[in-house]
N, C-alpha and C positions, 0 to 999 in steps of 0.2 A: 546342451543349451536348447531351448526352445524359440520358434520364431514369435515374433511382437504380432500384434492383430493390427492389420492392414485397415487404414478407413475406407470404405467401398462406398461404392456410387456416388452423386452428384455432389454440388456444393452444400445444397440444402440439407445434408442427410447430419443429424448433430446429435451426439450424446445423451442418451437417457439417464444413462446410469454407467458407474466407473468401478474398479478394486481398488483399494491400497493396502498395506498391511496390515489394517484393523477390519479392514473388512467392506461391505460393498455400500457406497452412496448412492442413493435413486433418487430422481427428479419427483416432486409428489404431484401431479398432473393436476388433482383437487386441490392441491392448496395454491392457485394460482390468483396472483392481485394483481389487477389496472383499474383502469378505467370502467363503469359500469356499461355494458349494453355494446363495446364497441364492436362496430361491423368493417369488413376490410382492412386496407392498407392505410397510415397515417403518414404523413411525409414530416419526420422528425428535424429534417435537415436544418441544422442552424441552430437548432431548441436546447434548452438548458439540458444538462445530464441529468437524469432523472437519479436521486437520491434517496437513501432511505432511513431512519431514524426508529427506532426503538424504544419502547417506555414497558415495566414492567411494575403494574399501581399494584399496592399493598391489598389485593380483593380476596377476603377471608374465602370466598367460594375456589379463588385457585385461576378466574379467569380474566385478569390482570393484562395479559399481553393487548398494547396497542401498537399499531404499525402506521408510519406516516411517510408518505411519497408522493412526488412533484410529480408530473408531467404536462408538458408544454405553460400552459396560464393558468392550470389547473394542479388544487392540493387535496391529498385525501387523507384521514385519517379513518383506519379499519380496527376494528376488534380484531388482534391474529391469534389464529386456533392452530397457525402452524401442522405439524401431522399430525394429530388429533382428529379434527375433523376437518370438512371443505371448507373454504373459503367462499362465505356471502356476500354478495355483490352490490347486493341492492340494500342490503343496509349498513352506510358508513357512518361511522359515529362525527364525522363534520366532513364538509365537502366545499371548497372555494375553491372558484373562476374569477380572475384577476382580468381588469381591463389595461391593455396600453403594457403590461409588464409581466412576466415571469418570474415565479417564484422558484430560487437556485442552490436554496441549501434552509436546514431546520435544525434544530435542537430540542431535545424536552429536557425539563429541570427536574431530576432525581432525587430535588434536597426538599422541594417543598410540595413535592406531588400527595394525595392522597388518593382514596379509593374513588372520589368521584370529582376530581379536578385534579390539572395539572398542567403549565405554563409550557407553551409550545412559540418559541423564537423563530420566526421565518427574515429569509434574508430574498430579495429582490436582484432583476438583471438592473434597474434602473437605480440600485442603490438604496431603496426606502428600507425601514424594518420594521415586521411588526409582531406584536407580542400577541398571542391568541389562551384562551384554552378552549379546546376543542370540543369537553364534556360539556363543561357549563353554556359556553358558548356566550358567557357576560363578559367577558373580559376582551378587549380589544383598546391595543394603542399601537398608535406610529410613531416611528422615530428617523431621523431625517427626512421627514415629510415633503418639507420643500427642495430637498437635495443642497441644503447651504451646505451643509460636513462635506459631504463626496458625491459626486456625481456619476460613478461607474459603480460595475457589477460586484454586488456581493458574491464574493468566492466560496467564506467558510464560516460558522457561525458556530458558538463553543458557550455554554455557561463555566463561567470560573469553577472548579472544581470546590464542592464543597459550600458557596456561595448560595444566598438566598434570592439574590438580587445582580448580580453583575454577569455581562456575557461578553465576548471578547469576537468582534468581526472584523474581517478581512476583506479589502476591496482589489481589483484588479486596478488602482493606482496604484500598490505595493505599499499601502497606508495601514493599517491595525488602529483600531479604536475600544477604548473600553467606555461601558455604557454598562449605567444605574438603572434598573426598569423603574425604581420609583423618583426619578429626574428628570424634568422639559428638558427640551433642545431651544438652542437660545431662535431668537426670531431674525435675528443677523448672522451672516457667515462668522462661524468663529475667531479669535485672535489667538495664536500659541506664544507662548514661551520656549524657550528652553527650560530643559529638565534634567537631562542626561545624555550624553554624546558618547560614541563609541566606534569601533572598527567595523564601517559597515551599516551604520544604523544609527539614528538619535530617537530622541522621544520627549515631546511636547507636553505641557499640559494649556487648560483656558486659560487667559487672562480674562478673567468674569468677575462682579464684584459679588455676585451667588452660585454657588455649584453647582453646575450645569451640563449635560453633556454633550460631546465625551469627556471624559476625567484623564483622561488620556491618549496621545496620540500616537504611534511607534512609525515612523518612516523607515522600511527595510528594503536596503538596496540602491539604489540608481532609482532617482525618482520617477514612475510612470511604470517601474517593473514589477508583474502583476503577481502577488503572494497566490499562488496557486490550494496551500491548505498548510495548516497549522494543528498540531496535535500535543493535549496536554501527557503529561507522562503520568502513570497508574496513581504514583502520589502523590501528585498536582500539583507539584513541588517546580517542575522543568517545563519548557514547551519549546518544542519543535516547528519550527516555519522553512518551508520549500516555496523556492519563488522562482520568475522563468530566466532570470539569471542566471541557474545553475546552481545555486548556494542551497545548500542544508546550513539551518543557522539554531546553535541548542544554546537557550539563555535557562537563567534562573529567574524565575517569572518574579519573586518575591524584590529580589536587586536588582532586577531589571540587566545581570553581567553576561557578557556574551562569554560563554564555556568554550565552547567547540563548533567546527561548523566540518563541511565539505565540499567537493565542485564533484558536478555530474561529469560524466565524459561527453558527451554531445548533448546539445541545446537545454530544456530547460527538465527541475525537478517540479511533477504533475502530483503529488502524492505523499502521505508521510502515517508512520505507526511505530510506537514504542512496543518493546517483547513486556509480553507478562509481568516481568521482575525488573523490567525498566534498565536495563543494562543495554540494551541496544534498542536501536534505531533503523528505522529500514525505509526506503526513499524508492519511488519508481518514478520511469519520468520519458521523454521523448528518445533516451538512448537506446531504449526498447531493452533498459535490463534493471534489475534488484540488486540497490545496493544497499551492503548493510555494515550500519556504522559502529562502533564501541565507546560506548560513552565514558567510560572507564580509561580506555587507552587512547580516546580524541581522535582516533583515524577508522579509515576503511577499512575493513578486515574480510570482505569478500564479497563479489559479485555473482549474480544469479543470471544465466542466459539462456534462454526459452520462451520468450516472446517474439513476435514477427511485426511488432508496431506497438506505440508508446503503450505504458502501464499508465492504466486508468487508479489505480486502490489496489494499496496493502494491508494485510490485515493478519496479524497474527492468530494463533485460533489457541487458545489459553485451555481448554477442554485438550486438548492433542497434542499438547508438551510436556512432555515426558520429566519426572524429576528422580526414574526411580533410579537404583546400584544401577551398575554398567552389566549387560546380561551377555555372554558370549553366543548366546542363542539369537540373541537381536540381528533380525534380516534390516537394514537399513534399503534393500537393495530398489525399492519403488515400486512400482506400480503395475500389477499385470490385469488381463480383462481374462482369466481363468478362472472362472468360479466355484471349481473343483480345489480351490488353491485354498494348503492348511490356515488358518488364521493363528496369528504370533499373539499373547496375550501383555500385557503392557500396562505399567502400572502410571496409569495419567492423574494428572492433578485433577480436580473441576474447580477446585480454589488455587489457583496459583498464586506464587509469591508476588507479592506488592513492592517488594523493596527497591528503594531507590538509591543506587548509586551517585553519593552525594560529594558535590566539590569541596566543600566545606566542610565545619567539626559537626558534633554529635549535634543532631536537632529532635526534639522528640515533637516538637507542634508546629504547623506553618502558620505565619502571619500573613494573613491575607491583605497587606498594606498598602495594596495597589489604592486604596479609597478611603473618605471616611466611610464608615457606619458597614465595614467588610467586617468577617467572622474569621474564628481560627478553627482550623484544620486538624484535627488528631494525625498525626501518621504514626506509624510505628513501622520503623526502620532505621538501617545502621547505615551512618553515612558513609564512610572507606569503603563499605561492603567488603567489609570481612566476614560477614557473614555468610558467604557465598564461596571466600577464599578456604572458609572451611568445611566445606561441603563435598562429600568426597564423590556424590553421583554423579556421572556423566547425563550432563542436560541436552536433551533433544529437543530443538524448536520448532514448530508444525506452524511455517507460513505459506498463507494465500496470497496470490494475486493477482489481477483481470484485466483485460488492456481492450484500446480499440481494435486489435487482429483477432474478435470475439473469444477469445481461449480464456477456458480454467486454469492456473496454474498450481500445483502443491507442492512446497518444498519442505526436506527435511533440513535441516542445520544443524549439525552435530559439536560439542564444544572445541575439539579438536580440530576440526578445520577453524575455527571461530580464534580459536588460542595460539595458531602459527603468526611465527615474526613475516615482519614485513623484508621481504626481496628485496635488495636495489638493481641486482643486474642478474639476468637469468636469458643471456642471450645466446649457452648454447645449452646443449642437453645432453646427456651422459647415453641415450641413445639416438640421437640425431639420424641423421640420413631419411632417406624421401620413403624408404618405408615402414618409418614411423607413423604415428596416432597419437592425437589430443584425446583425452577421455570424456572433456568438455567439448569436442563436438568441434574444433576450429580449427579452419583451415590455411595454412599457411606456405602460400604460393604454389606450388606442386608437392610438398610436405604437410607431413602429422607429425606434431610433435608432442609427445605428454612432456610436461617439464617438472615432474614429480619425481627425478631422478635427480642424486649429486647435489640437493642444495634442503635448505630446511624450509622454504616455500614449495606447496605441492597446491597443484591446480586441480580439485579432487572433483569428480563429476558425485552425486551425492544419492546419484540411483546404480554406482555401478561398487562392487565391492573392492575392497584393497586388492584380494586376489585375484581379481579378472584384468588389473590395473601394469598389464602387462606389453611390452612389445609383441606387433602381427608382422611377422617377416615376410608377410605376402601382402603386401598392399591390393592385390586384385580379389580379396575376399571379402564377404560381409564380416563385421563385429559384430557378436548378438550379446548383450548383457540385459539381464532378467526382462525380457519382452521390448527390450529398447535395440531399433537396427542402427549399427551406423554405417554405410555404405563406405567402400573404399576405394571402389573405382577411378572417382574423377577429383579434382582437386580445389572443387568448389561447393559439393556439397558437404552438409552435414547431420548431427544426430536430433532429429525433429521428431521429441518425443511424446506431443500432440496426438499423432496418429501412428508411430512406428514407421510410418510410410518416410521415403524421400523427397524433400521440395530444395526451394532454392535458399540461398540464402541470405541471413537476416539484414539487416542492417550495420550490426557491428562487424560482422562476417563479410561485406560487400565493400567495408572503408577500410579494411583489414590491410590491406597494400599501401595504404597512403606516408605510415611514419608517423611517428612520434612529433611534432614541431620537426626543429630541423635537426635531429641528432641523426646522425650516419652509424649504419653498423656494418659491417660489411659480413658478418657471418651466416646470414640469409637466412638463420632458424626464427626468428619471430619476426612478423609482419602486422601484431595485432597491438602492439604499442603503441594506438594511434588517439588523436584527441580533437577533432576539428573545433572544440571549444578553445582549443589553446589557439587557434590561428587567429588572433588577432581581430574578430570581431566579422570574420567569413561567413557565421549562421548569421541569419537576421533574428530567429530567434534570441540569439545568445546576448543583443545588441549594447544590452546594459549590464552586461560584466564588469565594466573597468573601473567601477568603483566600491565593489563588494568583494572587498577582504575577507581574510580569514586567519584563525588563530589555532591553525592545529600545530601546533607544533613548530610556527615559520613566524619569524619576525614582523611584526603589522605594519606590513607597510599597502600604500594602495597597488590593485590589480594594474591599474594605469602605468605605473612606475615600471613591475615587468610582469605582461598576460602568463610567458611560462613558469612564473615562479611557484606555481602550485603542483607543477607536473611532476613526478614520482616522490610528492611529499604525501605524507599519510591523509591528506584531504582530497589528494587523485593520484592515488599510484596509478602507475602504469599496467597496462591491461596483464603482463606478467608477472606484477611483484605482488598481485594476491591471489587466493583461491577462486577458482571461476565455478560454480554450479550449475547443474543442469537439475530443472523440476524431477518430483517423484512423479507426477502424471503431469500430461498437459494436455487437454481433451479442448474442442469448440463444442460451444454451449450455447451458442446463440446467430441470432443473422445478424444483429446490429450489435453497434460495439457494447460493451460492458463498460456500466460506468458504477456499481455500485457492489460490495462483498460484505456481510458482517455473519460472524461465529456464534452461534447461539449453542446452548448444551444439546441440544437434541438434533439438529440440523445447521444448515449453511442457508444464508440466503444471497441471491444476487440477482443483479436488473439490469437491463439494456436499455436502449436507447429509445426502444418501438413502447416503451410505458411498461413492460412485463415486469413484475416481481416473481421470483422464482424461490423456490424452497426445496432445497436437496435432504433428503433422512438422511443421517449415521445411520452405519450399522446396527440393527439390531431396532432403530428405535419409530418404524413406521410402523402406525396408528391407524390406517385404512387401506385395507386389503385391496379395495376397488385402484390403491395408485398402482399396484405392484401388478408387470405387465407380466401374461400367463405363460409366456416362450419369448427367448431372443426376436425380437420381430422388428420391421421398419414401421415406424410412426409418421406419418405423414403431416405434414407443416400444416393442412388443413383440418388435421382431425386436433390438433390441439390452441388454441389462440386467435381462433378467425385467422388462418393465413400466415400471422405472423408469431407463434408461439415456436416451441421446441418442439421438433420430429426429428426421428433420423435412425442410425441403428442402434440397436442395445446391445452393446460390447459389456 
């Protein structure tokens, strides 16, 4: 076994470049986007997350890419040359400074973009919207101008999938509105109706004597509780809304029917992304973990634990999901910083499957009915998804995700742990006793326990292999699995795969001793059953739980009637009756938190808090020699970003 590389020196010292099994990701130091000219430190405190949105115009020459990001009152949109060439600073293809408000999220419209125009939806902290395009720079409207609709912050902003004309925003009143870009807003606060009522949710339209918007209102949750982000699924068919209630809530956008939903283990869900082929669903949120849901089977089917403070953005990366045979060759084992290390070769989609696993019978077109004068949708997809049941390759899912404890996260997800039943009780272990081991890294009083023995729930860490997934009869010894340590010593810490190094522990790791609500076990092997969203309304985050149901599998009745009625049901098992994962890497990548990730085919990019866009190559696929640094060396915080960019060591 080889030892894991250590992160040395300061706090400021961060990641340039990483391995994983396909090979090595590098920061590209020239392709760096902010702000033009800035000098020093900017004090972000308080500021919208800076965002970032992607367009790619039909430009016969091939340089098509544009790139748009907020920071602080200020929006930009850049020509991105990605690892190609540098990033120019001084020439944006449009730039606004906003008075009195922050612009907090955007969209560009794919459906009716061309080579030299293309519809760019900005949403406000103060609640207004406004439609721009960037190229032309003729085009500009507002929409709730006077704030009659909603007075609070735009959270997420979406064109209808497929649509010409309709986008779908989200306020932190826990309100959803669809909105006609070619429709006024009336000159009076709106009137609703009733339209459709449901567990958890209704939905309004105007009472107008001409269509006006919104054309639609959706109240999700406990009124006042803030929809944190909403995501449509690959075939536009589904959408996903996370609010700080705790609720994953998956409807069918077209009937407006609540499918499935979920509850976070602790305070609220911050984040939401459909996998490639639209069968799952994956949620990050203030419990500081990944979970991910099955749309298919309407429950949780396993959590990801590797962050050290809430997840900012999930993102699946459709380029690095695997759909080939099952290979016995295949290292799943994660992430080492050896560079001398063989690379595995792997057969990845770049067109991944679109299919959507559908509630209903055979559909071959969506109607886009939410409106008049909406458009229909081709999909082509099988709605049972038998199409998939007959699929004999083992599918590997390559997800990202960033949080405010600045860290990268990569996980791999294997079908097999994805396709385990759900546990109800796994409170002892066929090797028990104190000198036991979690392979997921947790610790449980003065015991390790892995609970992947004796039952058909296995808690699989997803960087270590079956075979290392062993009993250590020596508690006083290090564990080393493929560059990952976990210390055995003391019975609080754990596998912090980050840096290989030792810290303390996480959140979930530190409420580990509290208890499930009130169920008593007296067997003392799990401690990590625990839920403080179940306590009855203890978060102040949590505060509007009690009237946001849910329909996995549990009779609809309200939260109010009983808070623990969702506790080891497929919408929140208990922290032992699913798989728990540990990232294939988990590197810090920044000084300010992360609040932005998207997978592009040739590179990754992501943003912090200080205005940085950042742009990491895949293997293989860096374009300027000048990023590629000449020996492992330390990068100093000042040679890259005025101050506040990326330095640190190159592992």
């Amino acid at each position: 076994m080889k030892m894991a590389v250590q992160d040395g020196g300061g706090k400021d010292e961060l990641k340039t470049q990483f391995i994983t099994r396909e090979g090595t990701y590098r920061l590209m130091t020239l392709s760096e986007y902010s702000r033009p000219n800035r000098v020093g430190y900017t004090n972000t405190q308080g500021s919208a997350a800076v965002r970032v949105s992607f367009v790619t115009l039909p430009d016969p020459s091939g340089n098509g890419d544009r790139i748009c990001f907020n920071f602080g009152r200020e929006l930009y949109v850049y020509v991105y040359k990605g690892v190609k060439k540098a990033a120019d600073l001084t020439k944006p293809v449009d730039k606004k400074m906003y008075k009195g408000t922050n612009p907090t999220c955007h969209d560009f419209n794919m459906v009716t973009m061309t080579p030299d125009s293309v519809s760019l939806v900005v949403g406000f902290s103060t609640g207004q919207i406004q439609l721009i395009d960037p190229i032309k720079k003729e085009l500009s409207k507002l929409y709730n101008e006077e704030r009659l609709i909603d007075k609070t912050k735009v959270t997420c902003i979406r064109w209808v999938p497929g649509s010409t004309n309709l986008f779908l925003v989200s306020h932190s009143s826990g309100q959803l509105y669809l909105y006609n870009e070619e429709l006024p807003c009336g000159t009076a606060p709106p009137h609703y109706q009733p339209f459709k009522q449901g567990d958890g949710f209704a939905i309004h339209t105007c009472k107008t004597k001409s269509t006006r918007n919104p054309l639609y209102r959706w109240v999700i949750g406990s009124e006042g509780c803030c929809i944190n982000e909403f995501a449509f699924s690959p075939c536009g068919v589904h959408l996903a809304i996370v609010s700080q209630d705790g609720f994953l809530r998956v409807f069918h956008y077209d009937t407006m029917e609540l499918l499935g939903s979920a509850r976070s283990y602790f305070g609220g869900f911050l984040c939401v992304c459909w996998s490639p082929d639209g069968r799952y669903v994956v949620v990050g949120g203030e419990d500081d973990l990944v979970t991910v849901w099955s749309f298919q089977e309407r429950r949780v089917v396993a959590r990801g634990q590797g962050h050290r403070s809430w997840v900012s953005v999930v993102a699946f990366d459709p380029y690095t999901t695997s759909y080939s045979e099952p290979d016995s060759t295949v290292d799943f084992s994660g992430g080492s910083d050896d560079e001398g290390q063989p690379q595995i070769q792997h057969n990845h989609s770049t067109n991944p499957l679109h299919n959507c696993a559908n509630a209903g019978g055979d559909r071959n077109s969506v109607s886009r009915n939410s409106a008049p004068g909406t458009v229909n949708q081709a999909s082509n997809r099988n709605s049972s998804g038998s199409e998939f049941n007959r699929m004999t390759a083992a599918t590997c899912y390559r997800l990202g995700s960033v949080g405010q404890d600045t860290q990268l996260c990569l996980w791999d997800i294997t079908e097999d742990v994805l396709k385990q039943p759900m546990c109800t009780k796994l409170r002892t272990s066929g090797i028990g006793g104190s000198g036991s081991f979690s392979v997921n890294g947790s610790a449980a009083g003065n015991a390790y326990h892995m609970n992947s023995t004796g039952s058909g729930c296995t808690s699989r860490c997803n960087n270590v292999p079956a075979f290392l997934q062993t009993n250590v009869p020596n508690k006083d010894k290090d564990f080393v699995a493929d560059g990952n340590v976990t210390n055995l010593h003391g019975s609080n810490l754990h596998n912090n795969s980050s840096s290989g190094s030792i810290t303390g522990p996480s959140l979930t790791q530190r409420l580990a001793g509290l208890g499930f609500g009130d169920r008593k076990d007296g067997s003392g092997t799990h401690k990590r059953n625990f839920s403080l969203a179940s306590r009855g309304g203890n978060v102040p985050s949590d505060k509007n739980n009690s009237s946001a149901p849910c329909r996995s599998g549990v009779a609809a009745r309200s939260s109010s009637d009983d808070p623990m009625r969702l506790i080891g049901t497929g919408a929140c098992p208990r922290f032992d009756e699913c798989p728990v994962l540990e990232p294939l890497i988990c590197k810090k990548i920044a000084h300010e938190r992360l609040t932005a990730l998207v997978f592009r085919e040739d590179c990754f990019v992501t943003a912090c808090q200080d205005g940085y866009v950042y742009t990491w190559a895949r293997p293989g696929k860096m374009g300027l020699a000048s990023h590629i640094p000449s020996s492992p060396t330390t990068v100093t915080a000042a040679a890259v970003g005025s101050g506040v960019g990326p330095g640190g060591t190159v592992v």
